[in-house]
LUMKEVO-844302 format. One record per residue: residue number from 1; residue in one letter; x, y, z of N, C-alpha, C in turn. Coordinates in pm, whole numbers, plus 50000, padded with zeros to 5 digits. Each point is the difference from the previous one (the first is absolute). Layout:
residues N
NUM A X Y Z X Y Z X Y Z
...
This chain:
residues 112
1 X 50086 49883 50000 49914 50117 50000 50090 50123 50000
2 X 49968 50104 49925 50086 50125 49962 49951 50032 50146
3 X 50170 50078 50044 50028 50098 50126 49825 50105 50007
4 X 50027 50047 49922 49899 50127 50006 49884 49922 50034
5 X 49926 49930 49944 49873 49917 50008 49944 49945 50105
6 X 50146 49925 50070 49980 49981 50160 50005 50097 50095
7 X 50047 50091 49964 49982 50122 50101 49915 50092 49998
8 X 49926 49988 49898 49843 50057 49946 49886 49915 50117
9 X 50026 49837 49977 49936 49930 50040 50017 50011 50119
10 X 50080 50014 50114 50054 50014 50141 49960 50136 50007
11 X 50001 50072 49961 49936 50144 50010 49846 50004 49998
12 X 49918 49925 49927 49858 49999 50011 49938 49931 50148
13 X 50056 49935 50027 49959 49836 50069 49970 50099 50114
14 X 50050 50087 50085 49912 50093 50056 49844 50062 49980
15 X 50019 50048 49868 49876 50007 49959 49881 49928 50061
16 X 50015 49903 49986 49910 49872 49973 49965 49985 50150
17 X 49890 50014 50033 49919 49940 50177 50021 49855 49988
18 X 50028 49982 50131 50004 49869 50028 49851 49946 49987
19 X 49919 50072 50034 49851 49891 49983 49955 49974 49810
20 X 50105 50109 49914 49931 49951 49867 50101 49839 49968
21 X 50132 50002 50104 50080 49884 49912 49927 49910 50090
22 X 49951 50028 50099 49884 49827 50068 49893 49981 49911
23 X 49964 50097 49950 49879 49953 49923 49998 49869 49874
24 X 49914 49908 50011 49983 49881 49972 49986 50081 49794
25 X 50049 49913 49958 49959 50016 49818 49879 49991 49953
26 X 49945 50073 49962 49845 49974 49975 49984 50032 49875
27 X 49935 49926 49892 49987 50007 49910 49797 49993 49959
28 X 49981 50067 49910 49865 49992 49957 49907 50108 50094
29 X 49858 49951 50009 49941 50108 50070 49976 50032 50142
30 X 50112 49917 50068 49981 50015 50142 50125 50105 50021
31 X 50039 50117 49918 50044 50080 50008 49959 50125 50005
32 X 49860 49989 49971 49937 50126 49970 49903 50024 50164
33 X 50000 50104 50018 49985 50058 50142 49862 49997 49996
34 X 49952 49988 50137 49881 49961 50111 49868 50109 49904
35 X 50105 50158 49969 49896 50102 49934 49975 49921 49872
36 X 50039 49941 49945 49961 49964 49871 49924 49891 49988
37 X 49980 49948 50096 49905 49837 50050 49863 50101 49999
38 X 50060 50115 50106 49831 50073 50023 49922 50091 49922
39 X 50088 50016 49873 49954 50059 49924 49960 49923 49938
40 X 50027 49855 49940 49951 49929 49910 49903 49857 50086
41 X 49910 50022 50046 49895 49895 50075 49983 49899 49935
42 X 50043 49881 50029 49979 49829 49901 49862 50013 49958
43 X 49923 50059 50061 49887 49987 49970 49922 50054 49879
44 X 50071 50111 49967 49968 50073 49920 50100 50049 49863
45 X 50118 49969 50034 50100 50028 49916 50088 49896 49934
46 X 50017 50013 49900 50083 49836 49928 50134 50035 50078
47 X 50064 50103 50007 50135 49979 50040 49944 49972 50124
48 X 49949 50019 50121 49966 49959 50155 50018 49843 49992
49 X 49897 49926 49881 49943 49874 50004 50219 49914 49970
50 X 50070 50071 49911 50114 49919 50006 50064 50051 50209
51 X 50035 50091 50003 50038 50058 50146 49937 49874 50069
52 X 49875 49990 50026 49943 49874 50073 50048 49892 50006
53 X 50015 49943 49833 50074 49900 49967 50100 49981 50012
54 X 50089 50138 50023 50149 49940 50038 49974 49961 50137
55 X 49937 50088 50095 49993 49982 50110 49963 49849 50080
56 X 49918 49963 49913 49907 49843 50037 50107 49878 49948
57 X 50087 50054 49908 50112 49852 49970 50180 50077 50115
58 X 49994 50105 49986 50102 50013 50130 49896 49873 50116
59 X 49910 50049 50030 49982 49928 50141 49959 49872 49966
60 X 49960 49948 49913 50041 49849 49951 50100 49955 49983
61 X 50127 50106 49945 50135 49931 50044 50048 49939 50178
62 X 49944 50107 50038 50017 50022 50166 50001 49819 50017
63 X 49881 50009 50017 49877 49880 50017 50068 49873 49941
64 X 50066 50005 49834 50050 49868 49983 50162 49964 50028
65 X 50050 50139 50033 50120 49955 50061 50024 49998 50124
66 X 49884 50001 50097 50005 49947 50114 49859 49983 50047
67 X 49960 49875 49995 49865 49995 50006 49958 50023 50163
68 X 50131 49961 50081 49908 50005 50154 49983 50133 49990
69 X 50001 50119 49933 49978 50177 50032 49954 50038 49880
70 X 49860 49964 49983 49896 50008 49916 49958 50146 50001
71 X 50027 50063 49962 49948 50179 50005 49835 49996 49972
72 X 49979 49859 49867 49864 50051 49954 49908 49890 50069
73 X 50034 49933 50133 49904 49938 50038 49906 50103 50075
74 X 49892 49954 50002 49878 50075 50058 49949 50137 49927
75 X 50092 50019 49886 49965 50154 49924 49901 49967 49833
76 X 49999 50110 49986 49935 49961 49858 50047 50126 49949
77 X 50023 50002 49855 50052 50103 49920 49919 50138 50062
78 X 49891 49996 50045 49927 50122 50023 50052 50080 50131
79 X 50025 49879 50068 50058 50033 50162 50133 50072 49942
80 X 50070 49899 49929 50161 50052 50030 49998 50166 49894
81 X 49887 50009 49931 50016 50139 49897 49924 50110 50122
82 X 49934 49980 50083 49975 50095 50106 50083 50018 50055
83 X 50079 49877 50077 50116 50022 50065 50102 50081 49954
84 X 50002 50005 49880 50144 50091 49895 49941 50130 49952
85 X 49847 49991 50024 49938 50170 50009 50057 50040 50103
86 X 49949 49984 50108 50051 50079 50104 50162 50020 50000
87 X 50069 49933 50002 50131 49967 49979 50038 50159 49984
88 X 49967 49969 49829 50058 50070 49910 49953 50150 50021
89 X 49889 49996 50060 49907 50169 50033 50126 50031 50133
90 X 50051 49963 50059 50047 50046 50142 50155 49998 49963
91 X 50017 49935 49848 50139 49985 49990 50046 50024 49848
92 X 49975 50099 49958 49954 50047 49819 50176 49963 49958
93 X 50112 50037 50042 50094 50033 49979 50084 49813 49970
94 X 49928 49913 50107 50090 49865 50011 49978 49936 49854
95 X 50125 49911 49972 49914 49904 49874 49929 49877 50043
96 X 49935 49980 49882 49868 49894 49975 50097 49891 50080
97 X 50133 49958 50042 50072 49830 50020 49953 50098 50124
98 X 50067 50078 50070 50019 50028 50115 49845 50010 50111
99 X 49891 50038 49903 49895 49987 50027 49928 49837 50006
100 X 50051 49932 49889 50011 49829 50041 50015 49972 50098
101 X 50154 50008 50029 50094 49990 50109 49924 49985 50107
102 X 49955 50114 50041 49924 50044 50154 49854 49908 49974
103 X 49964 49952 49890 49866 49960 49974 50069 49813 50143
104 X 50153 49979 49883 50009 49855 50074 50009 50010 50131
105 X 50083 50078 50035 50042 50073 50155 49868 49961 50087
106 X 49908 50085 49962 49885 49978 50049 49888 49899 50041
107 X 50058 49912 49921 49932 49884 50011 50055 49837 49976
108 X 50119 50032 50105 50046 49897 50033 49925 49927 50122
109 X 50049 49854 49959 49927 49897 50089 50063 50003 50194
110 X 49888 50028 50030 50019 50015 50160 50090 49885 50009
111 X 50071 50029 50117 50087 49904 50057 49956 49916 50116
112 X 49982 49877 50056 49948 49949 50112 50120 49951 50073
């Protein structure tokens, strides 16, 4: 690597917050923020109805890569799209994973 290039690069790396280099890679529409879920209602909007859909196979991933922490037991698409209304009304700024996220958080299996 040319002198100059690495010291460009060692010179930025400040820049950069530590919470954007934790942030997980997200690709597709669970990048697009909580305001844009609430602007576009599954119910009513074709782009909402994919937003949903990413949302409902994220938490089917959840679910088949670890089945004992089932996010979508006891829910139904209607529950978990209320649940990500409110979410997203109290939290316009988070993205659609991060709004997932807290969906699984939330509804993990009690412990005995």
């Amino acid at each position: 690597m040319p002198p100059l290039l690495l010291r460009a690069i060692v010179a930025a790396l400040p820049l950069v917050s530590a919470d954007a280099l934790a942030e997980p890679h997200m690709m597709g529409l669970g990048g697009q923020t909580c305001g844009a879920w609430t602007a576009n209602p599954p119910a009513t909007s074709g782009v909402g109805a994919f937003y949903q859909q990413w949302v409902l196979g994220f938490l089917s991933g959840v679910s088949f890569a670890d089945p004992d922490h089932d996010p979508l037991n006891d829910s139904d698409g209607a529950a978990i799209t209320t649940w990500l209304n409110d979410y997203c009304q109290q939290n316009p700024a988070a993205r659609l994973v991060d709004a997932t996220t807290a969906f699984v958080r939330a509804h993990q299996p009690t412990k005995n």
